[in-house]
VODRENBA-717436 format. One record per residue: residue in three letters; x, y, z of N, C-alpha, C in turn. Coordinates in Angstrom, 2 decimals. Layout:
N
<site resn="ALA" n_px="X" n_py="Y" n_pz="Z" ca_px="X" ca_py="Y" ca_pz="Z" c_px="X" c_py="Y" c_pz="Z"/>
...
end
This chain:
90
<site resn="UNK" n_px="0.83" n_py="-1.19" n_pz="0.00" ca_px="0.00" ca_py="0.00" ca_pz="0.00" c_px="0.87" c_py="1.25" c_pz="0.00"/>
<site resn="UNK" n_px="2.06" n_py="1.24" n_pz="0.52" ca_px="2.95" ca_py="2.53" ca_pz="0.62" c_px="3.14" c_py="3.14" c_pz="-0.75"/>
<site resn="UNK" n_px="4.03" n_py="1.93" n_pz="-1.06" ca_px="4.39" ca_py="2.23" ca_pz="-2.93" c_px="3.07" c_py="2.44" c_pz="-3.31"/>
<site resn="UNK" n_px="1.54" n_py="2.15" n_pz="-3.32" ca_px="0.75" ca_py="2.77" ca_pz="-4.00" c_px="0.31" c_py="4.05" c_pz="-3.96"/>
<site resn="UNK" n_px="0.81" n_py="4.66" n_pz="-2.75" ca_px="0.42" ca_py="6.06" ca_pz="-1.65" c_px="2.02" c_py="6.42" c_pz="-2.69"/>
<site resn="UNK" n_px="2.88" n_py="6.44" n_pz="-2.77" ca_px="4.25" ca_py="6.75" ca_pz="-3.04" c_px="4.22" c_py="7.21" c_pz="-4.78"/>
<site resn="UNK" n_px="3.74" n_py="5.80" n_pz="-6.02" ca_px="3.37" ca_py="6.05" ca_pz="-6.77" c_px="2.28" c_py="7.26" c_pz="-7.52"/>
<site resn="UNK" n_px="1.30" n_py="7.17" n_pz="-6.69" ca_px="0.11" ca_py="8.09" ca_pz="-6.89" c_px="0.64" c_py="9.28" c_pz="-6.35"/>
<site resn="UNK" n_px="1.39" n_py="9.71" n_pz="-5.46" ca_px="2.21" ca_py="10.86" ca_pz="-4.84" c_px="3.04" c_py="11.44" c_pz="-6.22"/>
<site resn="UNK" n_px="3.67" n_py="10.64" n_pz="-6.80" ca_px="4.31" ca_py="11.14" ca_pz="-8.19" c_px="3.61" c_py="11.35" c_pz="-9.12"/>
<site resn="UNK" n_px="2.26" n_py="10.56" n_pz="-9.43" ca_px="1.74" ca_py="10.89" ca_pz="-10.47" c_px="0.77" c_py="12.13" c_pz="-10.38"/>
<site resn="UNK" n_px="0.63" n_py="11.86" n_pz="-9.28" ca_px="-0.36" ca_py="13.30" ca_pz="-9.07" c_px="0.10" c_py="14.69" c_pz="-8.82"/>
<site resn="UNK" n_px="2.05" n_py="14.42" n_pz="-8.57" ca_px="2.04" ca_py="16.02" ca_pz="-8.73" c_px="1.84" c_py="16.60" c_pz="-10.53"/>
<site resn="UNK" n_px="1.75" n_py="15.88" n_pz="-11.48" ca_px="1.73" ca_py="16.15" ca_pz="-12.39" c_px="0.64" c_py="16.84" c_pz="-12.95"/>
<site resn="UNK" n_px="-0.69" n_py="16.24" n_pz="-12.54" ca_px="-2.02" ca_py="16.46" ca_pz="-13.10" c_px="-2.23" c_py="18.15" c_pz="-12.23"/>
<site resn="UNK" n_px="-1.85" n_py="18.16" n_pz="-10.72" ca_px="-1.94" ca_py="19.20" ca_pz="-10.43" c_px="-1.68" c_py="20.23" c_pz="-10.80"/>
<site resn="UNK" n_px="-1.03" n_py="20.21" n_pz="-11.67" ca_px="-0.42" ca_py="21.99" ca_pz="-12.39" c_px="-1.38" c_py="22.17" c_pz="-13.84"/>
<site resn="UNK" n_px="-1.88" n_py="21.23" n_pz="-15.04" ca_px="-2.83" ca_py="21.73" ca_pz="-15.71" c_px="-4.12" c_py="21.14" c_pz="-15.17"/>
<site resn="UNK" n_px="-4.81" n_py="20.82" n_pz="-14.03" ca_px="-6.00" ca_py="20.38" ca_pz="-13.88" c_px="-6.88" c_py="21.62" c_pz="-13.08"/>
<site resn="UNK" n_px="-7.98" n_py="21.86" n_pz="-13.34" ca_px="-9.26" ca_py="22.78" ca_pz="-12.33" c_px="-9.53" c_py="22.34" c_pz="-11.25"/>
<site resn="UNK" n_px="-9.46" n_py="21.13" n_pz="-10.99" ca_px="-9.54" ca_py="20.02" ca_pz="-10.18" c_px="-8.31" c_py="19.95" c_pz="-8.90"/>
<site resn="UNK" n_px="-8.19" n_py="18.99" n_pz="-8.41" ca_px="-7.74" ca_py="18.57" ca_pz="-7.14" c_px="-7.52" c_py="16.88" c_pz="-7.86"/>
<site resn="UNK" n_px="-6.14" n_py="16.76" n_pz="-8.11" ca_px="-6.05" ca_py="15.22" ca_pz="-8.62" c_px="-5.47" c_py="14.51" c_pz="-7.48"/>
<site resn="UNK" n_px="-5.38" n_py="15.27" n_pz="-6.63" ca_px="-4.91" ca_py="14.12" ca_pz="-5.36" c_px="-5.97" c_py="14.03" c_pz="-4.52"/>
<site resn="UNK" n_px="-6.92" n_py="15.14" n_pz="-4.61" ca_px="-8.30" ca_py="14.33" ca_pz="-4.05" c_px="-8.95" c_py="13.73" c_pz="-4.46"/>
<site resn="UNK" n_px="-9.01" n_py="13.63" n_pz="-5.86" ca_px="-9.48" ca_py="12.51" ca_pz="-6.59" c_px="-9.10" c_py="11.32" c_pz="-6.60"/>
<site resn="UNK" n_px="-7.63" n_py="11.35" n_pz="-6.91" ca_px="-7.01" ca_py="9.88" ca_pz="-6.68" c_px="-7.43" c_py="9.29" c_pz="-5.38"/>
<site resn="UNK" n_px="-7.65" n_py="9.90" n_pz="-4.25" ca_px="-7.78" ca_py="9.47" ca_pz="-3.12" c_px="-9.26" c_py="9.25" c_pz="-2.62"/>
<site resn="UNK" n_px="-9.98" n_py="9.54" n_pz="-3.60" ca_px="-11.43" ca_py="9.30" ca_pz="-3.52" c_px="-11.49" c_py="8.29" c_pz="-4.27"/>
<site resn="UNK" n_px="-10.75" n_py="8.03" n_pz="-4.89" ca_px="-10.55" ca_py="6.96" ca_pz="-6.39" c_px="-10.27" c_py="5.59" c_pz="-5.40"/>
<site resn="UNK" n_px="-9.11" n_py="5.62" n_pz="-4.46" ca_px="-8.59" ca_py="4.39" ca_pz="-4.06" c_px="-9.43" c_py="4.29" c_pz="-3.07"/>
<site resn="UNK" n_px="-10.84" n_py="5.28" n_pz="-1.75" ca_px="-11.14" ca_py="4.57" ca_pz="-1.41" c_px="-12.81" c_py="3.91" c_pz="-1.81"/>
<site resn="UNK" n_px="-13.18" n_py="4.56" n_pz="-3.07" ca_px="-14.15" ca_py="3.77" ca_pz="-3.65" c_px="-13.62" c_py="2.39" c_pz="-4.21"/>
<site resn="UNK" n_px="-12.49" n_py="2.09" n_pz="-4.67" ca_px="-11.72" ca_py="1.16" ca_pz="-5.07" c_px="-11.32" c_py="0.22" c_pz="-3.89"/>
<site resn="UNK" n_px="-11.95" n_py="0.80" n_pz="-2.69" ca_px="-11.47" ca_py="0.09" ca_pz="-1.44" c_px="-9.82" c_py="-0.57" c_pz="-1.39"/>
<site resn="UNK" n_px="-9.16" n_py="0.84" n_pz="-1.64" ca_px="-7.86" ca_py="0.23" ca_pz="-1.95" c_px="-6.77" c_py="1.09" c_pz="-0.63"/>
<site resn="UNK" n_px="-7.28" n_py="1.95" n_pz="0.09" ca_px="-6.77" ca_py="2.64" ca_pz="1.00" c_px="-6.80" c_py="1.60" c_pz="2.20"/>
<site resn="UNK" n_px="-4.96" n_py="1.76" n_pz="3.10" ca_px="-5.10" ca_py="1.02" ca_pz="4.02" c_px="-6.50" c_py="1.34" c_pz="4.97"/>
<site resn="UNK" n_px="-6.97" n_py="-0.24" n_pz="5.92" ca_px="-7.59" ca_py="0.12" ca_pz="6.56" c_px="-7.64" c_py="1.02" c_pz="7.76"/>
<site resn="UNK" n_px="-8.57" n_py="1.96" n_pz="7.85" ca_px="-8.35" ca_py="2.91" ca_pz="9.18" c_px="-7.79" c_py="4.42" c_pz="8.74"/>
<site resn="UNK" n_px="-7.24" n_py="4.13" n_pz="7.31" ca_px="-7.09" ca_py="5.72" ca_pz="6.54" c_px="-8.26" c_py="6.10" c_pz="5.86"/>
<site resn="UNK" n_px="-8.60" n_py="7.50" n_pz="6.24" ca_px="-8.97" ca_py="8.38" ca_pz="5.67" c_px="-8.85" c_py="8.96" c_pz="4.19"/>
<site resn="UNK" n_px="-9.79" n_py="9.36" n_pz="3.16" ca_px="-9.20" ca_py="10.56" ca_pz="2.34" c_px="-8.35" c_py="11.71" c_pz="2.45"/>
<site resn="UNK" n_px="-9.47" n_py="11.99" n_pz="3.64" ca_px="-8.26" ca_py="13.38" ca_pz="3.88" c_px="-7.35" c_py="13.03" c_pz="4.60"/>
<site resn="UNK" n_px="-6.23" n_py="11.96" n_pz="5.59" ca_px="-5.17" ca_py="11.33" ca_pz="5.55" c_px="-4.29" c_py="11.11" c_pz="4.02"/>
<site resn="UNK" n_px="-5.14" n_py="10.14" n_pz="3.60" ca_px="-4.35" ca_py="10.07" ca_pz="2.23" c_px="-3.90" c_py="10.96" c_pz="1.24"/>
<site resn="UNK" n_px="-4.69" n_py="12.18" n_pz="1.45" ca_px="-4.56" ca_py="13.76" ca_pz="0.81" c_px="-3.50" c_py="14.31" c_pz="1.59"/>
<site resn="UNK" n_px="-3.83" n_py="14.25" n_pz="2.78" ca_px="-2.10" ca_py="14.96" ca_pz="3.48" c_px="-1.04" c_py="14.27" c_pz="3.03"/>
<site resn="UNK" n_px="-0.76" n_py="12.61" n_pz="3.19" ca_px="0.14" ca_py="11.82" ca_pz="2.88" c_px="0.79" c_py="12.02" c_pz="1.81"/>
<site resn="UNK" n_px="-0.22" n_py="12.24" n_pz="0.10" ca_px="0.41" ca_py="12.82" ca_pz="-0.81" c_px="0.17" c_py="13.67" c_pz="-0.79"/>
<site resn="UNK" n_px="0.09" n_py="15.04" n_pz="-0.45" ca_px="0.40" ca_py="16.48" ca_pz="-0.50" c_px="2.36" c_py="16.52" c_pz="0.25"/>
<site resn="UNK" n_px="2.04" n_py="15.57" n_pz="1.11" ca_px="3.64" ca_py="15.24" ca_pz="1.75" c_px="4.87" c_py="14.92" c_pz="0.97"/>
<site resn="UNK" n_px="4.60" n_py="13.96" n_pz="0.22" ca_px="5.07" ca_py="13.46" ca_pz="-0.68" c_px="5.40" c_py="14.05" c_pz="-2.15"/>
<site resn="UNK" n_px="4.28" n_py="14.58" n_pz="-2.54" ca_px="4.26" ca_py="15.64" ca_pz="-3.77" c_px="5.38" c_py="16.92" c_pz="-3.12"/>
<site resn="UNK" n_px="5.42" n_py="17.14" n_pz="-1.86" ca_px="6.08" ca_py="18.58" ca_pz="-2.00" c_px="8.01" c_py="18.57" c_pz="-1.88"/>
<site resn="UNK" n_px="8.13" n_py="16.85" n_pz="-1.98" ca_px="9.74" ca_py="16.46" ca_pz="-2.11" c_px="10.02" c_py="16.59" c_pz="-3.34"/>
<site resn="UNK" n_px="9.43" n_py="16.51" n_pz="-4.68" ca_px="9.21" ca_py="16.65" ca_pz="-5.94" c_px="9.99" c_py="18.19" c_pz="-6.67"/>
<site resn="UNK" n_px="10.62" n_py="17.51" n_pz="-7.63" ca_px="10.97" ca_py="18.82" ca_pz="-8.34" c_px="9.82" c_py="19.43" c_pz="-9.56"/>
<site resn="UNK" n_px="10.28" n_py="20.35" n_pz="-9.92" ca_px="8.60" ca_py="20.95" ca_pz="-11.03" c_px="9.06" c_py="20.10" c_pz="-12.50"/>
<site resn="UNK" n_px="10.21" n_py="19.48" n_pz="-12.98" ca_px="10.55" ca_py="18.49" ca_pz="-13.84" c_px="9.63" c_py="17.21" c_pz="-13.42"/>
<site resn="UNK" n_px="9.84" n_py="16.99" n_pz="-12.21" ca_px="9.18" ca_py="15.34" ca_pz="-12.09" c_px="7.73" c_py="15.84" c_pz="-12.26"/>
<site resn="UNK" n_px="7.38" n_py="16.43" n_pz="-11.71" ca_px="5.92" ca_py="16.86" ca_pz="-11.42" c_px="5.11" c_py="17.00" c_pz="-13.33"/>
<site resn="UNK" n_px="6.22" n_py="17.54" n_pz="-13.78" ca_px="5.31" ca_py="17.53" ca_pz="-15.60" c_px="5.32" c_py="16.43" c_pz="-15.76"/>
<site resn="UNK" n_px="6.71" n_py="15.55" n_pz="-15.21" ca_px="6.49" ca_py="14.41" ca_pz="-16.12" c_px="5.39" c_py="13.50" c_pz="-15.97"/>
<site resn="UNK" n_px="4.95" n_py="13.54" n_pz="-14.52" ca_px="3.89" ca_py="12.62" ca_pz="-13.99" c_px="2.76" c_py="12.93" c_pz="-14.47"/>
<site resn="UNK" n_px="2.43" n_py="14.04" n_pz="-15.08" ca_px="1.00" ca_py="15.04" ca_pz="-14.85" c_px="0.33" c_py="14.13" c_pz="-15.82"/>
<site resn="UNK" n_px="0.68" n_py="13.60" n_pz="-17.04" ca_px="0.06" ca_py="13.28" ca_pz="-18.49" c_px="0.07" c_py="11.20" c_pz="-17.62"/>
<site resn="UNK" n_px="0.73" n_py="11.23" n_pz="-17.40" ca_px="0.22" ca_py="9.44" ca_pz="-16.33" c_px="-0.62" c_py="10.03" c_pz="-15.50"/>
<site resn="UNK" n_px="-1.12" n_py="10.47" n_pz="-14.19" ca_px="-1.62" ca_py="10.83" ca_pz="-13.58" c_px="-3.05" c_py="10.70" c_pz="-14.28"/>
<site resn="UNK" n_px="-3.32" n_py="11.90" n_pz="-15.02" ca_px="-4.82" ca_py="12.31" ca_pz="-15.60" c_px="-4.87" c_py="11.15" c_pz="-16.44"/>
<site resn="UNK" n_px="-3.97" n_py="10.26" n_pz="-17.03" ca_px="-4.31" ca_py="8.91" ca_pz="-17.66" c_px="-5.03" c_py="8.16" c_pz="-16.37"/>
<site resn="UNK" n_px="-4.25" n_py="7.67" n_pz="-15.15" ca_px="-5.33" ca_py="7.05" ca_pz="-14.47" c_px="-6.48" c_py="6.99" c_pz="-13.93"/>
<site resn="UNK" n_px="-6.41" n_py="8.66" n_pz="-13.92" ca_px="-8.23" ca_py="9.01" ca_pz="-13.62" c_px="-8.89" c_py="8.51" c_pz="-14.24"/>
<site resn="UNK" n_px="-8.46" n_py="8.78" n_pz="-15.71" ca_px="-9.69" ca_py="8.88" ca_pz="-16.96" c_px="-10.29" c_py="6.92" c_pz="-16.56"/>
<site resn="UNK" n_px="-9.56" n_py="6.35" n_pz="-16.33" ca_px="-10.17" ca_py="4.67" ca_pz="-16.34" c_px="-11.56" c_py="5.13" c_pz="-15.03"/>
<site resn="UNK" n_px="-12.33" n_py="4.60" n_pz="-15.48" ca_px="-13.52" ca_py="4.52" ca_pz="-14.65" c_px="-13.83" c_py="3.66" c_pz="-13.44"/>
<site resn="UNK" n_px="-13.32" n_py="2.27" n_pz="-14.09" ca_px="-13.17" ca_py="1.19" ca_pz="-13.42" c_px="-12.06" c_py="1.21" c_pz="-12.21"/>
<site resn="UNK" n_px="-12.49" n_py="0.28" n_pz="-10.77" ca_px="-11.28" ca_py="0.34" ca_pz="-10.37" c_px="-9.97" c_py="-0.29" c_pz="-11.08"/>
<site resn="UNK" n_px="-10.65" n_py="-1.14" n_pz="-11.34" ca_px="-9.65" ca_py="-2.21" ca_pz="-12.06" c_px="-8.59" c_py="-1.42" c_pz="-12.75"/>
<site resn="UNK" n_px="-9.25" n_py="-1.25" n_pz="-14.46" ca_px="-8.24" ca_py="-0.08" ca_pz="-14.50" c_px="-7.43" c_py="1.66" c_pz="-14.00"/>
<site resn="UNK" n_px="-8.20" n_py="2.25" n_pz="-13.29" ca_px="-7.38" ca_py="2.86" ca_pz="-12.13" c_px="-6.11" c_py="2.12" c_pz="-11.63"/>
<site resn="UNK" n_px="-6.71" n_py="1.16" n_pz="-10.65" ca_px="-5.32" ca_py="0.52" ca_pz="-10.07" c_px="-4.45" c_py="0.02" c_pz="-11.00"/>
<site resn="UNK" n_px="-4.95" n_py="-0.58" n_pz="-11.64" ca_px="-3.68" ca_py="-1.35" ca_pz="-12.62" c_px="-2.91" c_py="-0.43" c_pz="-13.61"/>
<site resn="UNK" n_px="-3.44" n_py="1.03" n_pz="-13.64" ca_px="-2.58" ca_py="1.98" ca_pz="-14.74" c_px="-1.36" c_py="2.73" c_pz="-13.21"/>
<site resn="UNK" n_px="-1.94" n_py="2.70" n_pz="-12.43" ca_px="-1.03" ca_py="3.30" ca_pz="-10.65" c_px="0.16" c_py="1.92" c_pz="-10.77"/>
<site resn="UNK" n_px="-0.65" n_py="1.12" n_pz="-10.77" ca_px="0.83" ca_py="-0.06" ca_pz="-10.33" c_px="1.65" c_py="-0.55" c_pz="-11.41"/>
<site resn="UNK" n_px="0.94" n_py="-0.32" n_pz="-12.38" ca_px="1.71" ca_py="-0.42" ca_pz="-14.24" c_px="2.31" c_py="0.52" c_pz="-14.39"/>
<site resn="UNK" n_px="2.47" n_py="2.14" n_pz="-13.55" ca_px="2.87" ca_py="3.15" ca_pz="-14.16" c_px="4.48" c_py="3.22" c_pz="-14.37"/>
<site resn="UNK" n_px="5.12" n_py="2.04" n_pz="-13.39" ca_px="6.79" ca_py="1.82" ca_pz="-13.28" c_px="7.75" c_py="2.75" c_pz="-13.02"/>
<site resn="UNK" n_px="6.26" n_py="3.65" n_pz="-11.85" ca_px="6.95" ca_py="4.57" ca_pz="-10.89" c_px="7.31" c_py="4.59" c_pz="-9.99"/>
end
């Protein structure tokens, strides 16, 4: 679960700089409709966790992630959500 909190931390600083949106509250609304957040965490835990994580990030990593990132939203399914986060070979 870390590396998935760790992964999604990278991909989401990306989406954050061209999105209207909030992609790390999404992602994190994403994993726990996906019932994929450890048990006993929160959204808004998992939103601090990667807001934590996102702010070790340089503004290079952060573009690079942005275009993966808004790729995993777009899947509807959890299925594909999770599997584009753990496929991302971040």
């Amino acid at each position: 679960m870390r590396a998935l909190v760790i992964t999604l931390a990278s991909l989401l600083s990306l989406a954050a700089c061209q999105s209207g949106s909030d992609p790390v509250v999404e992602s994190c609304q994403k994993l726990d409709e996906c019932n994929a957040l450890k048990p006993g965490v929160s959204v808004d835990e998992c939103v601090e966790t990667l807001d934590k994580n996102l702010d070790g990030l340089t503004a290079s990593k952060r573009t690079d992630f942005q275009g993966l990132m808004e790729g995993c939203l777009a899947f509807e399914s959890c299925d594909g959500f999770l599997a584009c986060v753990n496929n991302s070979g971040l």
